[in-house]
N, CA, C and O atoms as CSV, one atom per row, in Angstrom:
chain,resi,resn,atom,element,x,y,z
A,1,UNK,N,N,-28.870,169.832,81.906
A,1,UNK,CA,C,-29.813,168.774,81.731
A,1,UNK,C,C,-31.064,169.397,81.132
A,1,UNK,O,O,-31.361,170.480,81.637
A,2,UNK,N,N,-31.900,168.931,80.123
A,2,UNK,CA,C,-32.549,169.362,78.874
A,2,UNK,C,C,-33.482,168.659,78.687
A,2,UNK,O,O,-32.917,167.611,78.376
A,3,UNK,N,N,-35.173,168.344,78.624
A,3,UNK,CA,C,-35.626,166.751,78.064
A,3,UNK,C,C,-37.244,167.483,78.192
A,3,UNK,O,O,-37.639,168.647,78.115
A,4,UNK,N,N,-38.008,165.998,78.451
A,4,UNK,CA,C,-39.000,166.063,78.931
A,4,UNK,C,C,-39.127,166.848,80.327
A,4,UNK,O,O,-38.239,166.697,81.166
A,5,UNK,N,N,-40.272,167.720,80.591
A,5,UNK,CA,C,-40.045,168.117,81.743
A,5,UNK,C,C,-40.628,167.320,83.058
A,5,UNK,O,O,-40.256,167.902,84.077
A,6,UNK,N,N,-41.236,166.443,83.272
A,6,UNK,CA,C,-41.410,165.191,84.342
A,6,UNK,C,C,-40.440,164.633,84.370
A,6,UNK,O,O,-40.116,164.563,85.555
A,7,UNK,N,N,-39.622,164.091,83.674
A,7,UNK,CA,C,-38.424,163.134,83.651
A,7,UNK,C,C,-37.309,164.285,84.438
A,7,UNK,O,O,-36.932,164.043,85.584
A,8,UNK,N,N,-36.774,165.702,83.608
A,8,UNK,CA,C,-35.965,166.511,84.016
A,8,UNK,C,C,-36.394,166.982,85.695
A,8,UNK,O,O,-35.540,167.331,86.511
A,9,UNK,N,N,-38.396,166.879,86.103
A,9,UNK,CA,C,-38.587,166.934,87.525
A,9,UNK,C,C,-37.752,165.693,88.302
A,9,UNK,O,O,-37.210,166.008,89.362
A,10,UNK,N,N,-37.678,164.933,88.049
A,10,UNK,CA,C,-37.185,163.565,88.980
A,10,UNK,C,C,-35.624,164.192,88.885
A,10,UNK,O,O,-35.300,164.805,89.902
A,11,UNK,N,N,-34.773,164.145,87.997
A,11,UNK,CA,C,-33.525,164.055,88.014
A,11,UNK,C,C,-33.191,165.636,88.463
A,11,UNK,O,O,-32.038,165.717,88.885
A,12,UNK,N,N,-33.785,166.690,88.475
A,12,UNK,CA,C,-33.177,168.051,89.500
A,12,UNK,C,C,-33.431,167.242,90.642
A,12,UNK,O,O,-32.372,167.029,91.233
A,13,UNK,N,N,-34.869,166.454,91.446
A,13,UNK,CA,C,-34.933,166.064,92.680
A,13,UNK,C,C,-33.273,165.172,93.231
A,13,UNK,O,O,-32.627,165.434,94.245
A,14,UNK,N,N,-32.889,163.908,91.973
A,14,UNK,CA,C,-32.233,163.268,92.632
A,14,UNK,C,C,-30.772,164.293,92.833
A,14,UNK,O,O,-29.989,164.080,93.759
A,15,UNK,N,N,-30.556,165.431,91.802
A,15,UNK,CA,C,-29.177,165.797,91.885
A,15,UNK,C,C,-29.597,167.292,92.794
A,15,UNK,O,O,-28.679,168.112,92.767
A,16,UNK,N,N,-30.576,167.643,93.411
A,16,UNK,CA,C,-30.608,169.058,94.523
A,16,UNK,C,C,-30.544,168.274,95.697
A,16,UNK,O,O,-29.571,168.414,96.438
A,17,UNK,N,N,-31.801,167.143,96.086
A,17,UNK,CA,C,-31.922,166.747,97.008
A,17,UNK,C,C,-31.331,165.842,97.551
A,17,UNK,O,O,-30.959,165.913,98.723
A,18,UNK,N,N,-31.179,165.036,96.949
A,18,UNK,CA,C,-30.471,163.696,96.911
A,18,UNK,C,C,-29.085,163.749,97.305
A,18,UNK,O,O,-28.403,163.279,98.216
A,19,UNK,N,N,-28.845,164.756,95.929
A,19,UNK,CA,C,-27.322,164.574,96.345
A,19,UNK,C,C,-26.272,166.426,96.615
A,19,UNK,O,O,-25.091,166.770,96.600
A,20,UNK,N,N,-27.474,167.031,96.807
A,20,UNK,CA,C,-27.053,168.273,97.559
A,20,UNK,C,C,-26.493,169.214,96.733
A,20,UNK,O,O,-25.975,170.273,97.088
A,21,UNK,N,N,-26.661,168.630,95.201
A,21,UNK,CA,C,-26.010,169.868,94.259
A,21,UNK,C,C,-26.397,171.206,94.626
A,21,UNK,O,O,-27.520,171.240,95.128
A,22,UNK,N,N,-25.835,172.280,94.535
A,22,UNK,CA,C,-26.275,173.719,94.283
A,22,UNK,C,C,-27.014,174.158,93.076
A,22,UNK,O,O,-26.672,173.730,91.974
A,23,UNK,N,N,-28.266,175.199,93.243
A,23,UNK,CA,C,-28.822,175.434,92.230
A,23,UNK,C,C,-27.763,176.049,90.744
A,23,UNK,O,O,-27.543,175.637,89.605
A,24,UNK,N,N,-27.524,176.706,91.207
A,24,UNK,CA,C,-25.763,177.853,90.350
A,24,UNK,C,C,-24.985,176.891,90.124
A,24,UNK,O,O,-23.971,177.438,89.689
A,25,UNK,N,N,-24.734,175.278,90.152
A,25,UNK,CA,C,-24.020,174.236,89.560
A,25,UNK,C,C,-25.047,173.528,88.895
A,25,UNK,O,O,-24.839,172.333,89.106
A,26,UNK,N,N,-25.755,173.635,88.404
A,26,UNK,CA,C,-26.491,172.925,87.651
A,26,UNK,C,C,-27.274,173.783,86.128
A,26,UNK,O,O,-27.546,174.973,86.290
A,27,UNK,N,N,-27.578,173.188,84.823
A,27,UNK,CA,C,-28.723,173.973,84.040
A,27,UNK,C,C,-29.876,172.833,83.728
A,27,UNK,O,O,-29.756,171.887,82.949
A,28,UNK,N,N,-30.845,173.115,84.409
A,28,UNK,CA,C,-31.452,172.056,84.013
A,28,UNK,C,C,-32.916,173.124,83.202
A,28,UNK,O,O,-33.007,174.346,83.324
A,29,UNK,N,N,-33.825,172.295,82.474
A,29,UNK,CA,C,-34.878,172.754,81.578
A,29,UNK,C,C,-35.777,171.684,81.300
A,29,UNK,O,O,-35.402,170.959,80.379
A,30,UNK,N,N,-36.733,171.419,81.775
A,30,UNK,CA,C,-37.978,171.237,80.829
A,30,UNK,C,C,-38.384,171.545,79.249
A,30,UNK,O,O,-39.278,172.296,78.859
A,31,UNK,N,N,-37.542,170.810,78.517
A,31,UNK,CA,C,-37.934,171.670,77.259
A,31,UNK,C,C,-39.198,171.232,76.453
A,31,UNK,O,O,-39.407,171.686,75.328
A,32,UNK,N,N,-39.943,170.436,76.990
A,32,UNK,CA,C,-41.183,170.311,76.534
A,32,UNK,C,C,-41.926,169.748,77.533
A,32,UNK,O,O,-41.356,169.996,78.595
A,33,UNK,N,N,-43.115,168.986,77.746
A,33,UNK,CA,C,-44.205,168.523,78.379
A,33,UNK,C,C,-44.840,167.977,77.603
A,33,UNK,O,O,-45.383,168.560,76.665
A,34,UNK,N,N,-44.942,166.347,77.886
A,34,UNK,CA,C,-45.993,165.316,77.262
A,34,UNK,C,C,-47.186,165.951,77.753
A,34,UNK,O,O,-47.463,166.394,78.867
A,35,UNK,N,N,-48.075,165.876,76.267
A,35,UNK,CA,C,-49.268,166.166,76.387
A,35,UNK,C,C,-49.444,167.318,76.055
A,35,UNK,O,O,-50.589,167.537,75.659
A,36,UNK,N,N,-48.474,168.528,76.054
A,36,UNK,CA,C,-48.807,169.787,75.483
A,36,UNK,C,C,-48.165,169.766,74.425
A,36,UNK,O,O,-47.224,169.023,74.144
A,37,UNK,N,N,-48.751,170.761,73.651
A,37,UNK,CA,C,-47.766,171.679,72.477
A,37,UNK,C,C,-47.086,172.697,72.669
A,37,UNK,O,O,-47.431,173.351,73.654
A,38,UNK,N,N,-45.977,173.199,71.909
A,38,UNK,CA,C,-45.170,174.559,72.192
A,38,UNK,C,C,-45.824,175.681,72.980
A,38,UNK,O,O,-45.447,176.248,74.006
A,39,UNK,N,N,-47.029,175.870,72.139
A,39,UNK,CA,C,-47.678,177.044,72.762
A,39,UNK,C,C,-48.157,176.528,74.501
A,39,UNK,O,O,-47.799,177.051,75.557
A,40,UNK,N,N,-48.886,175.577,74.331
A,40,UNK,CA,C,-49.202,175.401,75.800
A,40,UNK,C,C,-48.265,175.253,76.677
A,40,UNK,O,O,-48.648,175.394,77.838
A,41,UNK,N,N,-46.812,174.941,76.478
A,41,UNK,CA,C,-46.256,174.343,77.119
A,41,UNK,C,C,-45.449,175.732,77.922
A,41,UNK,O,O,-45.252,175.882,79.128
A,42,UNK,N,N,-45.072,176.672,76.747
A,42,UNK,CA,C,-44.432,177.779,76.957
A,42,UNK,C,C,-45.498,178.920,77.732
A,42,UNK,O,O,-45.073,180.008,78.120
A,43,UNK,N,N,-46.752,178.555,77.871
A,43,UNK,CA,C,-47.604,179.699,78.551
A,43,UNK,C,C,-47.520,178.882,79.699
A,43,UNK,O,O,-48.174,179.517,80.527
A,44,UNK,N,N,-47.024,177.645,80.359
A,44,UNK,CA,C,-47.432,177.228,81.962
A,44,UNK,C,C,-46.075,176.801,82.412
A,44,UNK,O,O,-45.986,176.098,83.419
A,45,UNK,N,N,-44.652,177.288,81.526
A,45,UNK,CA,C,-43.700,176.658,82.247
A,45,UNK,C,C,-43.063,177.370,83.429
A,45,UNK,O,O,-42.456,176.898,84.390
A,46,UNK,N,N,-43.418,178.889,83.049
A,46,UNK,CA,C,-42.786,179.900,84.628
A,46,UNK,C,C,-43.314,178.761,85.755
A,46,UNK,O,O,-42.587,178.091,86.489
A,47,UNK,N,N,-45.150,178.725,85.665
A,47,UNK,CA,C,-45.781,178.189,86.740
A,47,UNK,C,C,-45.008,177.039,87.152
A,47,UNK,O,O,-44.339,177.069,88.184
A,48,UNK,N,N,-45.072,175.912,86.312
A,48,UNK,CA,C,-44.567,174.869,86.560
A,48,UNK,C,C,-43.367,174.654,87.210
A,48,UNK,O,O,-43.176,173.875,88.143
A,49,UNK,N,N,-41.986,175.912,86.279
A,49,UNK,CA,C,-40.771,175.456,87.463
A,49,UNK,C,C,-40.855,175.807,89.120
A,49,UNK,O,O,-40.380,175.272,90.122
A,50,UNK,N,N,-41.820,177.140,88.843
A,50,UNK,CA,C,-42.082,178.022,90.294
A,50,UNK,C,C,-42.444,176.597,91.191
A,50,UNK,O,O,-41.905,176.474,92.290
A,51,UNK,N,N,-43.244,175.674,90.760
A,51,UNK,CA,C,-44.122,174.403,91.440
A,51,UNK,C,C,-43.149,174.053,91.711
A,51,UNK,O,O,-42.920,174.425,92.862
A,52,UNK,N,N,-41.922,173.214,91.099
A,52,UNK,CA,C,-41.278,172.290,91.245
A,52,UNK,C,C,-40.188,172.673,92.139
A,52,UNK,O,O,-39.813,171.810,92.933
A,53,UNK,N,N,-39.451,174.132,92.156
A,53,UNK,CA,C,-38.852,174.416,93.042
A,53,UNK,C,C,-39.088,174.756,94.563
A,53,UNK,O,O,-38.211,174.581,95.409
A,54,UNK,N,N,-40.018,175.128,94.771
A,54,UNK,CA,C,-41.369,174.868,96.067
A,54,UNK,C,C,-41.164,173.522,96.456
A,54,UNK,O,O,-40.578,173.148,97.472
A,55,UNK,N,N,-41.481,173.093,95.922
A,55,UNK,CA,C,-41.942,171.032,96.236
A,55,UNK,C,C,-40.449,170.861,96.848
A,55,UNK,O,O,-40.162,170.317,97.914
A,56,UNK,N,N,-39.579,171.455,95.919
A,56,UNK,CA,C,-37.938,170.265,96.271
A,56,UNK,C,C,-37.251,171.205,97.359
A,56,UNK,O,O,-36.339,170.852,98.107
A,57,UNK,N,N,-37.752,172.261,97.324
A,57,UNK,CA,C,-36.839,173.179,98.711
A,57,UNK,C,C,-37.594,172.812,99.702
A,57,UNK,O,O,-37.068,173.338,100.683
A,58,UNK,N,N,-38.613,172.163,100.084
A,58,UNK,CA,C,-39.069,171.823,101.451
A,58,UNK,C,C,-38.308,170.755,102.273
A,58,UNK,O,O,-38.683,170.469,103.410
């Protein structure tokens, strides 16, 4: 799974949490961010997945 990365945040939530997928069964990516450009997007995405995987393992 590949897209916007807010949209790709909701759909890892519904398929980790939701529905209990394993991380190692899934590829998912943020490949861009509304509102940034390449460059910005690629200097805050470590941060960003680090965020999002935090948030959904609680």
């Amino acid at each position: 799974m590949h897209g916007e990365a807010g949209f790709v945040k909701e759909l890892r939530r519904l398929l980790r949490v939701e529905h209990g997928v394993p991380l190692d069964r899934l590829s998912i990516s943020g490949y861009w961010r509304t509102g940034h450009d390449e460059d910005g997007w690629q200097s805050s995405k470590r941060d960003w997945n680090r965020a999002v995987e935090e948030e959904q393992e609680r």
